[in-house]
ZAKOLRO-915652 format. One line per 5 residues: number of its first residue (from 1); their letters; for each residue x, y, z of C-alpha. Coordinates in nm, 3 decimals, always signed. Layout:
<atoms>
NUM> a> X:Y:Z; ...
</atoms>
This chain:
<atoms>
1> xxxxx> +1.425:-18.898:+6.659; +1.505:-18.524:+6.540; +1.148:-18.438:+6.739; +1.214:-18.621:+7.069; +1.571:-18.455:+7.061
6> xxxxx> +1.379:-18.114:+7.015; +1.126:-18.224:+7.288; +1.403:-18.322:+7.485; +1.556:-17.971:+7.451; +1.286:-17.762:+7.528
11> xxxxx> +1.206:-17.932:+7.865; +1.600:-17.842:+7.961; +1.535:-17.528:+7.839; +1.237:-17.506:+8.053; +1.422:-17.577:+8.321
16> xxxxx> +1.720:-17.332:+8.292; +1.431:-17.099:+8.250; +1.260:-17.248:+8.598; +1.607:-17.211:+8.756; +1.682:-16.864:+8.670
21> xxxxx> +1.313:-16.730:+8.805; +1.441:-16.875:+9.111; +1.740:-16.662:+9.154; +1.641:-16.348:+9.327; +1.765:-16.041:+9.161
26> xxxxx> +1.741:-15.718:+9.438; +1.848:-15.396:+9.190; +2.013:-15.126:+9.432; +2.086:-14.817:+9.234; +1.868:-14.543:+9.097
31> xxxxx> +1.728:-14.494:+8.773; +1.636:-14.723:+8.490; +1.765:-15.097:+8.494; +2.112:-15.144:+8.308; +2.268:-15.477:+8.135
36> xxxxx> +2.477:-15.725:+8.374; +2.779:-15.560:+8.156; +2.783:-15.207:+8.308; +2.621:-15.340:+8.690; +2.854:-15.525:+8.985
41> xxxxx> +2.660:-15.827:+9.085; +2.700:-15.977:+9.447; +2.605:-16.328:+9.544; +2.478:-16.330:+9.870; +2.389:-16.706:+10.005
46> xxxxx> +2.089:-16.707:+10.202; +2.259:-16.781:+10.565; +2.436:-16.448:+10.535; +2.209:-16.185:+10.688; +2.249:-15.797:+10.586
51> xxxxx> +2.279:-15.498:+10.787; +2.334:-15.250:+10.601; +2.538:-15.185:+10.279; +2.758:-14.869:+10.319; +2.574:-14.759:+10.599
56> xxxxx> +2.266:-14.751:+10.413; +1.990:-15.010:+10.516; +1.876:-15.199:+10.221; +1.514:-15.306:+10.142; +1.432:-15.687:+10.036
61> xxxxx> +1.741:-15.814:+10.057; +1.722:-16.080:+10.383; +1.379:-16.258:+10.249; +1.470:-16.616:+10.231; +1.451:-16.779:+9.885
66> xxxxx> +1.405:-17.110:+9.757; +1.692:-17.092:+9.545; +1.961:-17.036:+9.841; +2.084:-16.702:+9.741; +2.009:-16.357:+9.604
71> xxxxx> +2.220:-16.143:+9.363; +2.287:-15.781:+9.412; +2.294:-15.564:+9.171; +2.494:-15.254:+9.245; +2.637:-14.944:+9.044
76> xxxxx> +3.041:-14.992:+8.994; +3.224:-14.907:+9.283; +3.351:-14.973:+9.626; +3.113:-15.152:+9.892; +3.157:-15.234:+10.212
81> xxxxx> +2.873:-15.486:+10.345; +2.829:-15.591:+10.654; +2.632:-15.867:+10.738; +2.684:-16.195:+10.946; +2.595:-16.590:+10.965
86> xxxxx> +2.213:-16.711:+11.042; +2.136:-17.056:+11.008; +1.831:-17.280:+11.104; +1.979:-17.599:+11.220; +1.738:-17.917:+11.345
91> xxxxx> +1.926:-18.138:+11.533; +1.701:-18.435:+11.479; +1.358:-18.536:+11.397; +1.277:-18.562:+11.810; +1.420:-18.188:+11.863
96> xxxxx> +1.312:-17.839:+11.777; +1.492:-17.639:+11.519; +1.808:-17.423:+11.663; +1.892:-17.122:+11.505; +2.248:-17.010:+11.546
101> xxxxx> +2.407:-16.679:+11.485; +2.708:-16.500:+11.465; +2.842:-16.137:+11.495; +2.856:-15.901:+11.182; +3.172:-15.880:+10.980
106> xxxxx> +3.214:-15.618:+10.683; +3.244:-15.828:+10.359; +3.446:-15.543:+10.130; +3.411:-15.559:+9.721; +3.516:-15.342:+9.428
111> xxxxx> +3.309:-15.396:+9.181; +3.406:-15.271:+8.830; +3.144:-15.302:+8.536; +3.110:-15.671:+8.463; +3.243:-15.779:+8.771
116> xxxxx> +3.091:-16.066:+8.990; +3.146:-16.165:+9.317; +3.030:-16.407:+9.583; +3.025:-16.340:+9.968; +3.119:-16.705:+10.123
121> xxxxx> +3.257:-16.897:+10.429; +3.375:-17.240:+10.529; +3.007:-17.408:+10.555; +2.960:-17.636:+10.831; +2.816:-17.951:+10.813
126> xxxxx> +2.714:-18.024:+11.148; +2.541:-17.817:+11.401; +2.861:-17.827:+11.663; +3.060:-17.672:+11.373; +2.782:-17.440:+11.312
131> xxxxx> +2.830:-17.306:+11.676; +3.210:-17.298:+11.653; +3.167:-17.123:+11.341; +2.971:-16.833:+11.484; +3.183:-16.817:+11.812
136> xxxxx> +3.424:-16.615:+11.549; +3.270:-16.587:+11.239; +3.485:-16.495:+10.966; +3.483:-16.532:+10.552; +3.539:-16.374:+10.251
141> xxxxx> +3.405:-16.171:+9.896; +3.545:-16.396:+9.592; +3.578:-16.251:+9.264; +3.441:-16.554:+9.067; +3.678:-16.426:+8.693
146> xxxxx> +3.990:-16.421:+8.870; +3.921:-16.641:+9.180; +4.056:-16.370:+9.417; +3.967:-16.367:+9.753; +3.911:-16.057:+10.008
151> xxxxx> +3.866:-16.167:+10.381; +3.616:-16.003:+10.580; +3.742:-15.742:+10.855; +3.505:-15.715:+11.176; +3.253:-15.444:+11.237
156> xxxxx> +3.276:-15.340:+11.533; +2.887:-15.386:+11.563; +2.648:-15.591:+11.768; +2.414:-15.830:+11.559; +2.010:-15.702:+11.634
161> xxxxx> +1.808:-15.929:+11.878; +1.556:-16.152:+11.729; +1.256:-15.969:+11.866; +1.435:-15.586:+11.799; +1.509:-15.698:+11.452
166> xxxxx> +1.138:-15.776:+11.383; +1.008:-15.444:+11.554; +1.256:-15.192:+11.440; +1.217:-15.310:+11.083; +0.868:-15.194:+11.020
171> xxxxx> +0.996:-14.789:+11.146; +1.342:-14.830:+10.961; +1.378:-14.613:+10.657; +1.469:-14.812:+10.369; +1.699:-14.706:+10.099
176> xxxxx> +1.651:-14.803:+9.777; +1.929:-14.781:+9.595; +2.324:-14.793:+9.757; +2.576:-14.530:+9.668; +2.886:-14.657:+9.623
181> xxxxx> +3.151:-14.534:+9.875; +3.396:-14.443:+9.528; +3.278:-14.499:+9.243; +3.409:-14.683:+8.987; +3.442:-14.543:+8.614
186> xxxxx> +3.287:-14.743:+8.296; +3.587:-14.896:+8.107; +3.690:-14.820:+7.785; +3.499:-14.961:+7.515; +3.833:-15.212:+7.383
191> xxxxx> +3.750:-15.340:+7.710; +3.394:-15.392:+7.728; +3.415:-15.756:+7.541; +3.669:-15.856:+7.827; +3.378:-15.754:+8.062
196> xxxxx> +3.141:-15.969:+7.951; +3.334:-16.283:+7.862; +3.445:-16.256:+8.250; +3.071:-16.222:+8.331; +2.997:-16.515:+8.125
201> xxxxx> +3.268:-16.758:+8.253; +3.125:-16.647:+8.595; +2.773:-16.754:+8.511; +2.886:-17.062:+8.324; +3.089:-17.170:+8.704
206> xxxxx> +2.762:-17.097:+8.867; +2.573:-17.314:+8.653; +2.470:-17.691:+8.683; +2.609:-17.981:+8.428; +2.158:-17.992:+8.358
211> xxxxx> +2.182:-17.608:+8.254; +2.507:-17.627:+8.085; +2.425:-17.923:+7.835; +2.064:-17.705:+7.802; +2.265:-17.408:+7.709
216> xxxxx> +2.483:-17.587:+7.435; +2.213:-17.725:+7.251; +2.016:-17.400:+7.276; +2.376:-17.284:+7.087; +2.374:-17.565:+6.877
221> x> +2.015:-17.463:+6.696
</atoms>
């Protein structure tokens, strides 16, 4: 019995393992990599499409991923990113896929060490709502610890053309790492364990009830 529980618990564990090789992690600040304690992390789902991030144009952050989203991982501070809806929509099995699109809007966060947020809108379910949607395309930047919401502001800019986007990308200078526009000071060390218990709870939300139970045995050994 103790061995099939044991088996049992290694294939979850496999599988939170499988799930978080999936998640895309783009790092965008300079020198060596730092622990998700002193970092800002930003969900991005795959449907949201970036422009640029401060004004800077990021590199690898639009490939599409199997796992529906990428993290950023930026230095504290405050970031405004613009960015706007892309979805691939097929009607039915008869039609060819539709992709629809909307404007850029600026998606602002202040990340402090610790801190994670999640860029998100009202999804649609339907490919009507999808159209209505990006007509006037709004959302917000959630700050998963305290469940605060920031709504997005618009741009001001004109999304690129399908074709332009493709061409212009090769020539573009890509930065590699995003300054914030202010940046934000470590904490005091009293507060560092506050940090990572809100970084924790934030994972634990993101998490499904197969990775969760994995987790809690994985405690349990």
């Amino acid at each position: 019995m103790r061995h099939r529980l044991r088996s049992a618990t290694l294939i979850l564990l496999a599988l939170l393992l499988a799930a978080c090789e999936r998640s895309p992690v783009v790092r965008l600040y300079d020198g060596p990599q730092r622990p998700d304690s002193e970092v800002a992390v930003v969900r991005v789902p795959e449907t949201l499409e970036i422009l640029n991030i401060n004004g800077q144009r990021p590199a690898g952050v639009n490939t599409l991923f199997s796992s529906g989203y990428k993290d950023l991982h930026l230095a504290p501070g405050e970031y405004q990113i613009v960015a706007f809806y892309k979805e691939i929509w097929e009607p039915d099995s008869t039609s060819s896929h539709v992709v629809v699109r909307s404007e850029p809007v600026v998606f602002d966060v202040e990340g402090r060490p610790g801190s994670f947020f999640r860029l998100g809108y009202d999804a649609p379910e339907t490919l009507p709502a999808a159209r209505e949607l990006a007509r006037d395309f709004s959302g917000w930047s959630e700050h998963i610890a305290s469940g605060e919401r920031r709504p997005t502001r618009p741009s001001g800019m004109t999304r690129p053309g399908l074709i332009g986007g493709l061409t212009t990308g090769t020539t573009e200078p890509e930065a590699q790492a995003i300054a914030p526009a202010h940046a934000t000071p470590a904490q005091a060390t009293q507060n560092d364990g506050v940090e990572s218990l809100d970084m924790l709870k934030a994972w634990w939300s993101q998490a499904s009830a197969e990775e969760r139970r994995a987790f809690l045995r994985w405690v349990a050994e």
